[in-house]
C-alpha positions in Angstrom: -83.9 16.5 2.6 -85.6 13.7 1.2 -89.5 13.2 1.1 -89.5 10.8 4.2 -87.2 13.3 6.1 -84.0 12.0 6.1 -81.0 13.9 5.7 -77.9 13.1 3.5 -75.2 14.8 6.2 -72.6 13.7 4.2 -73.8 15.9 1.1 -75.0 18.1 3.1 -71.5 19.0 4.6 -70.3 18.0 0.7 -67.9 15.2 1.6 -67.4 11.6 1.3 -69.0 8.9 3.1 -65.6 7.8 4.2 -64.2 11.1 4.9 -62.2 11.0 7.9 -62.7 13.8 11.1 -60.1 16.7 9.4 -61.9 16.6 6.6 -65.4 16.8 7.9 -63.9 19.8 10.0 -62.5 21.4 7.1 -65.8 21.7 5.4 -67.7 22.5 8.3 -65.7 25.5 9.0 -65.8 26.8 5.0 -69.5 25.9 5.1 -70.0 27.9 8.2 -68.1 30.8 7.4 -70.3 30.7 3.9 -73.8 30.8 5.9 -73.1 32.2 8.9 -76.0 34.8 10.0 -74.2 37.6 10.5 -71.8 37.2 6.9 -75.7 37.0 5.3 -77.9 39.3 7.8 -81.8 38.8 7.5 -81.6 35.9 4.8 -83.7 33.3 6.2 -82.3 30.7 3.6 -78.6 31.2 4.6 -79.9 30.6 8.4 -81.6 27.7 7.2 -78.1 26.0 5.5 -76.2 27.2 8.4 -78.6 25.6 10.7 -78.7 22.4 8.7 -74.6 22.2 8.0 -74.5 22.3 12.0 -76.5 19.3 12.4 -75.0 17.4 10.0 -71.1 18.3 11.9 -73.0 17.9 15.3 -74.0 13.8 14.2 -70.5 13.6 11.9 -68.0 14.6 14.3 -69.5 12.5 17.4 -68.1 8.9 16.6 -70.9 7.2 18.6 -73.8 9.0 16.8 -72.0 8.9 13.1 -71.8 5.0 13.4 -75.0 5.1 14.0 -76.2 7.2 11.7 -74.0 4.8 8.7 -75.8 1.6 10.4 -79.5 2.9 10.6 -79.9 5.9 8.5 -83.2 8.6 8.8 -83.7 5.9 12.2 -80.1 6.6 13.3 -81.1 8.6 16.6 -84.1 6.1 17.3 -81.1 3.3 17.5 -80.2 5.1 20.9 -83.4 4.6 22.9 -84.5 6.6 25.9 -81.7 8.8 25.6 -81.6 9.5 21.7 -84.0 11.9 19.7 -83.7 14.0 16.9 -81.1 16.4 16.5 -81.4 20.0 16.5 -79.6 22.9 16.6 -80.2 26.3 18.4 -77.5 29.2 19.0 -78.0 31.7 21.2 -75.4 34.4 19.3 -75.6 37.8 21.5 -73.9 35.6 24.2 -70.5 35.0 22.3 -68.6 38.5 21.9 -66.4 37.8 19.1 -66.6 35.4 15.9 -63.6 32.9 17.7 -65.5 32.3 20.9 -68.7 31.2 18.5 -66.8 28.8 16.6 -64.6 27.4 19.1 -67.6 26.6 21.6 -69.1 25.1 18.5 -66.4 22.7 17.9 -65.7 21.9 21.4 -69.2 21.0 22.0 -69.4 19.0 18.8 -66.3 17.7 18.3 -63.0 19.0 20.1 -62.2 22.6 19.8 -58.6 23.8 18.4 -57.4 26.7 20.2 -56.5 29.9 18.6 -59.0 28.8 15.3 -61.2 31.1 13.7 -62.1 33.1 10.7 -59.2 35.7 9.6 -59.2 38.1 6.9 -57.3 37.3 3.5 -54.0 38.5 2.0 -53.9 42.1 2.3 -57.1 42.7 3.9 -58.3 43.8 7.3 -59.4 40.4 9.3 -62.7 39.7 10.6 -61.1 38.6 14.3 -58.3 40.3 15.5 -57.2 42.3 12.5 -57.3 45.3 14.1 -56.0 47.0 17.2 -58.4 48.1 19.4 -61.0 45.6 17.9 -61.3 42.0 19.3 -59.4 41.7 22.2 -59.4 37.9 22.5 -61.6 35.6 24.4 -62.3 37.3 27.3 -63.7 40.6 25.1 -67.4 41.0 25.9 -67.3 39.4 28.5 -66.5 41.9 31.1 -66.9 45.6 30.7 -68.3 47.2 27.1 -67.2 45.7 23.7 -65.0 47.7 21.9 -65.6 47.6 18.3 -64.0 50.2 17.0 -60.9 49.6 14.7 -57.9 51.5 13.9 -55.6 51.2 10.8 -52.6 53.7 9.3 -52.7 54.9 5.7 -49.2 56.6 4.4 -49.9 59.7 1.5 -47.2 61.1 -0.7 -47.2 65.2 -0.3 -49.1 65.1 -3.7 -52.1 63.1 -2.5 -52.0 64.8 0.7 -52.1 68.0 -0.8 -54.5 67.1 -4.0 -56.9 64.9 -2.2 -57.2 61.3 -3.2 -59.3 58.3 -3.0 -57.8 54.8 -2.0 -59.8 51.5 -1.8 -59.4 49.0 1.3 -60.4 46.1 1.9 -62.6 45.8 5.4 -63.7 42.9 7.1 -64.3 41.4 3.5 -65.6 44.4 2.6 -64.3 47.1 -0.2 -64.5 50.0 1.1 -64.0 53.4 -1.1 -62.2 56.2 0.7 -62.2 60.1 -0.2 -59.2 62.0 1.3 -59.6 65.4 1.1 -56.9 68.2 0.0 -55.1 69.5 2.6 -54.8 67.0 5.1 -52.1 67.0 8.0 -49.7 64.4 9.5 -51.5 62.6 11.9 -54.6 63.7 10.6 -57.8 61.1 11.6 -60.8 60.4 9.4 -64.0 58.2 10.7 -65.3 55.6 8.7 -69.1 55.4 10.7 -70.2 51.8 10.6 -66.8 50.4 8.9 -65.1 48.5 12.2 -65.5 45.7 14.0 -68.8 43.6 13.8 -70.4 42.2 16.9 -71.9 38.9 15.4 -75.3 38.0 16.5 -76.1 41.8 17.1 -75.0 43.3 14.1 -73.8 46.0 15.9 -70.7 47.4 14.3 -68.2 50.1 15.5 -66.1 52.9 13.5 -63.2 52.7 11.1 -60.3 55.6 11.9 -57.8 56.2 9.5 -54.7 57.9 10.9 -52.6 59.7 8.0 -49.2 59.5 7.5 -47.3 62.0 5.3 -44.1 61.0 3.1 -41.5 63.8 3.7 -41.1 65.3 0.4 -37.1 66.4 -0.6 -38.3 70.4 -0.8 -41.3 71.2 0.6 -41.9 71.2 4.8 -45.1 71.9 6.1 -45.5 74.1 8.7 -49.2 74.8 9.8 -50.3 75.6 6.6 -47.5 77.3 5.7 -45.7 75.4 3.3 -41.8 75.8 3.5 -38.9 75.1 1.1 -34.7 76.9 0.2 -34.5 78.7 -3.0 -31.2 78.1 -4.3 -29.4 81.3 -5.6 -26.3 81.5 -7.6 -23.9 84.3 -6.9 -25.0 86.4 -9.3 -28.5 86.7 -8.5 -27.9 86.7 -4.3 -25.9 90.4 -5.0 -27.3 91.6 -8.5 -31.1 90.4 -7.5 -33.3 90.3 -10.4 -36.3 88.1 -11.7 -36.0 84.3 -10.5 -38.1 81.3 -12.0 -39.3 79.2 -9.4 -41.2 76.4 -8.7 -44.7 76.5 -6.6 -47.3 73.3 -5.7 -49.0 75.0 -8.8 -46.5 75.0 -11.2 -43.9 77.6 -12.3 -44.0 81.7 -11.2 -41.6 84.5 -11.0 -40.5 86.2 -8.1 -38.4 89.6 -7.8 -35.2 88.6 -5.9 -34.2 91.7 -4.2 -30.4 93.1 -5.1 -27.8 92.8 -2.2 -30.4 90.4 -0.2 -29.3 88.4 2.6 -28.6 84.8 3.0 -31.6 83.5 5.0 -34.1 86.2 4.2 -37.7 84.5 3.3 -39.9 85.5 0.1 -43.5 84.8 0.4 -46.0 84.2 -1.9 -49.1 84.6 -0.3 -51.8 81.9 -0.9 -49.9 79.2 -2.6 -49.4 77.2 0.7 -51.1 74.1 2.1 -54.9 74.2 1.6 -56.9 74.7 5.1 -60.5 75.4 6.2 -60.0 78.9 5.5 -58.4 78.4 2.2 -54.2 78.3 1.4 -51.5 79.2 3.5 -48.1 81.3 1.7 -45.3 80.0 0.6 -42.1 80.6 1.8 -39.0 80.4 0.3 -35.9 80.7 2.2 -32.9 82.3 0.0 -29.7 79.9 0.1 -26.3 80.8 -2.1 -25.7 77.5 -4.6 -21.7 77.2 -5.6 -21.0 75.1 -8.7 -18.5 72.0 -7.4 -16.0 74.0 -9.9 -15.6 77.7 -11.5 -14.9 78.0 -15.3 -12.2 79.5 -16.1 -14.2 82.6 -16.8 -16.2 82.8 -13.9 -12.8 82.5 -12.2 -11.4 85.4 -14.0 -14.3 87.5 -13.2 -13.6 86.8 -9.6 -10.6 87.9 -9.2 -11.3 91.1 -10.7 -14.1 91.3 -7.9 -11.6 90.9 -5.1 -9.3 93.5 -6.7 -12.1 95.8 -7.2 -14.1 94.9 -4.0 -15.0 98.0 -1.1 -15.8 96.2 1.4 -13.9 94.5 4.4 -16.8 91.8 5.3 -14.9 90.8 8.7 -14.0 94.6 9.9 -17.2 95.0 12.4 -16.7 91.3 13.2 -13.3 91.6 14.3 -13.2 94.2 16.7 -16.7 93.2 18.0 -14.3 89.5 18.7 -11.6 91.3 20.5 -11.9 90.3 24.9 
């Protein structure tokens, strides 16, 4: 503002003087976003500008008062007698319930409203208006009944994260927001973000964040509770001859003692290696399956057949005449 108190609203909206209405809309609206009061809460400078930039859109979109204000200058609103006066500009936020209703009665009332316009969130983030479910609703939301601010999103974890614990960074309402996953976490598990939702403008009141967890199915482990599951794959061998087995755990390597003679099916546990929980790890269990190579060497094969010539038992006997009607 100049010494004698008139305002440049071209500069002030940063356009030229013979910008035409778009583009005097299109500067308002990255202006206003810039300054609004609630993107910059308690900075009376920033509600100064946004004030100001309002003004000058007020006076620029109006056809009447910006010919005026391009033939008479700082004595622009003088020019329209009785009924003229100096602008000014005074919103009333609590009474809008959601960022779109703000700007869209701002436009209409200045200079022709397009539906359905308002501030979204960028590439990848989580918008301002809308970009969650359970947030905004649309234009009738705060209107009638309690606002809901709260927000909702889904995060998916690999078993390894889930089970480890990991942090992941989003991106919130333009905000970046750091979030610790602990160890041990569940499919369908929910975490609260307090004070990371939606945001009420001219309140500053702002509702939760929830995070509902998704777990990748991993090709051998199954959770169960916090039991965590998985087949051991035997070869012939070791299902009748038993014996010492390497096998694999969520903590690396370990041996187990595979029992001679053991049956297909039967479950070894290792207690507390499972899934971590509040009360500290679950067992593993791993279920004992027979693995058959896709072909027998020719000595394998040779030993076989020496096993059905020498073989005792008659596996189908008991099955047989338990069969018979």
């Amino acid at each position: 503002m100049s010494a004698n108190g008139y305002r440049d609203y071209f500069k002030v909206l940063g356009v030229e003087r013979s910008a035409d209405a778009d583009a005097v809309k299109r500067s308002f609206r990255k202006l206003a976003r810039q300054y609004h009061p609630d993107v910059n809460p308690g900075d009376a400078s920033a509600e100064a500008k946004f004030k100001e930039i309002s003004e000058a859109y007020e006076v620029l979109s109006d056809p009447d008062k910006r010919r005026r204000y391009e033939q008479f200058g700082q004595y622009w609103s003088q020019a329209a007698g009785a009924a003229g006066g100096a602008p000014g500009f005074d919103v009333d936020f609590g009474r809008y319930g959601n960022f779109d209703e703000f700007i869209n009665d701002l436009l209409g009332r200045f200079g022709g409203a397009q539906a359905g316009s308002g501030f979204g969130a960028g590439p990848g983030g989580f918008g301002f208006s809308g970009g969650f479910p359970g947030g905004f609703g649309g234009p009738a939301a705060g209107r009638t009944g309690a606002l809901n601010l709260d927000a909702e999103a889904t995060i998916s974890l690999s078993f390894a994260e889930a089970f480890r614990g990991c942090e992941r960074t989003l991106a919130v309402n333009e905000e970046r927001v750091q979030v610790r996953i602990p160890g041990g976490v569940r499919n369908g598990s929910r975490l609260r973000l307090k004070g990371k939702g939606n945001l009420q403008p001219g309140t500053g009141r702002r509702g939760d964040l929830y995070l509902n967890l998704q777990l990748q199915e991993h090709p051998i482990w199954r959770l169960d509770g916090d039991q965590l599951q998985a087949d051991l794959p035997l070869s012939l061998d070791e299902l009748a001859l038993g014996g010492e087995v390497r096998v694999a755990t969520p903590d690396g390597e370990a041996t187990v003692q595979v029992p001679s003679g053991v049956a297909l099916g039967r479950s070894l546990r290792l207690k507390g290696k499972g899934w971590p929980g509040k009360d500290g790890r679950g067992d593993l269990l791993l279920s004992l399956t027979l693995k058959l190579p896709e072909r027998f060497s020719e000595t394998e094969r040779q030993l076989l057949e020496k096993l059905r010539e020498a073989r005792s038992l008659d596996p189908r006997r008991e099955w047989m005449r338990a069969a018979q009607l």
